[in-house]
N, C-alpha and C positions, 0 to 999 in steps of 0.2 A: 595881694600881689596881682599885676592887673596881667594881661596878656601881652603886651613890652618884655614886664619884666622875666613873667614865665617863658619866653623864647629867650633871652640875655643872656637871666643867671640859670635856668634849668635845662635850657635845649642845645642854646652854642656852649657854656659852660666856660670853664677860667683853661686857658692855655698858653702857659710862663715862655714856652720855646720859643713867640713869634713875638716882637716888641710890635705891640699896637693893634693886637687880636681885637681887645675890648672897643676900642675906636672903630677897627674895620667891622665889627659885628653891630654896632650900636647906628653906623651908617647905613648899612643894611636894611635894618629894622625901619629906620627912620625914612631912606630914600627910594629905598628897593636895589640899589647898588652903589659900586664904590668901587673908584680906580688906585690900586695897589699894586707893591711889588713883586716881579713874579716870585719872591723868597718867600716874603709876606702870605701872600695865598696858599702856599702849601700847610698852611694850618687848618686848611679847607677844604681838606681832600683824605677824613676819616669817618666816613660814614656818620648813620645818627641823623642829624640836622644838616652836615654838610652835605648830605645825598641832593639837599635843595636847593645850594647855593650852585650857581651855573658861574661857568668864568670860561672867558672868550678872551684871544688878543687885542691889546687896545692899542688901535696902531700912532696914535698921539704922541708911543714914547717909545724910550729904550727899556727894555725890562720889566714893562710896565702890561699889568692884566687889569682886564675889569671884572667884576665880580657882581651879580644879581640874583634876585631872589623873587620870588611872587608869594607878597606878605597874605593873599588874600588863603592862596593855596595852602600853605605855613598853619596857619589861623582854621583852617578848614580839615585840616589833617585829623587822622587816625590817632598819631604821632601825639599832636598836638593836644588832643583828647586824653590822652594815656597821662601826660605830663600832670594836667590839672588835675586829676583823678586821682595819680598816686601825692604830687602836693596836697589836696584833700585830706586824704587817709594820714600825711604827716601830720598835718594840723589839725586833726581827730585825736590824733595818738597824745601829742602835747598837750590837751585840751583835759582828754584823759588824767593824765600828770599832773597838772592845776589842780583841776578838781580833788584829787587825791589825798593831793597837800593840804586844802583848804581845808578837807573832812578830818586831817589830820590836828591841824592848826586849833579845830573848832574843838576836837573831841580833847586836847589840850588845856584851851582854854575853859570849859565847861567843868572838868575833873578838879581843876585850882579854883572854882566858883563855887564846888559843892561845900 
């Protein structure tokens, strides 16, 4: 999982209310902002990771917000340290699990060998 994805799918995370959360987060990541609807943007204003996103009026349009981020800030976080650390520890645990199996598998096949 590279640092994209740990901010995507671990930091903004899935949010079904707003059609086109994933597009406006992935813009983000990718641009450092993104002009949305002011409906739109209220999926950006529950703490977490949205403590980062900034949104200002975009005066371009009707209804319309811009939304920014400073990926470098993101990336440099506490936050963002916490995130890889406990992703870590998941894929420690899983790894754990594997091995497990495997010892299982072996002690298996070894007993049907004797």
């Amino acid at each position: 999982m590279n640092s994209k994805e740990i901010v995507l799918k671990e930091m903004f995370g899935k949010n079904e209310l707003y059609a086109g959360y994933d597009n406006i987060c992935n813009k983000l990541i990718e641009n450092g902002s993104c002009i949305t609807t002011i409906h739109a943007s209220v999926g950006f204003k529950n703490g977490g990771i949205h403590n980062f996103v900034k949104q200002e009026p975009y005066e371009d349009g009707i209804d319309l917000i811009k939304l920014s981020i400073d990926k470098e800030y993101i990336y440099g976080s506490k936050m963002f340290e916490q995130y890889k650390y406990f992703i870590l520890e998941r894929k420690r645990i899983e790894l754990d699990k594997l091995l497990s199996e495997v010892e299982e598998v072996q002690n298996f096949i070894n007993e049907l060998t004797q």
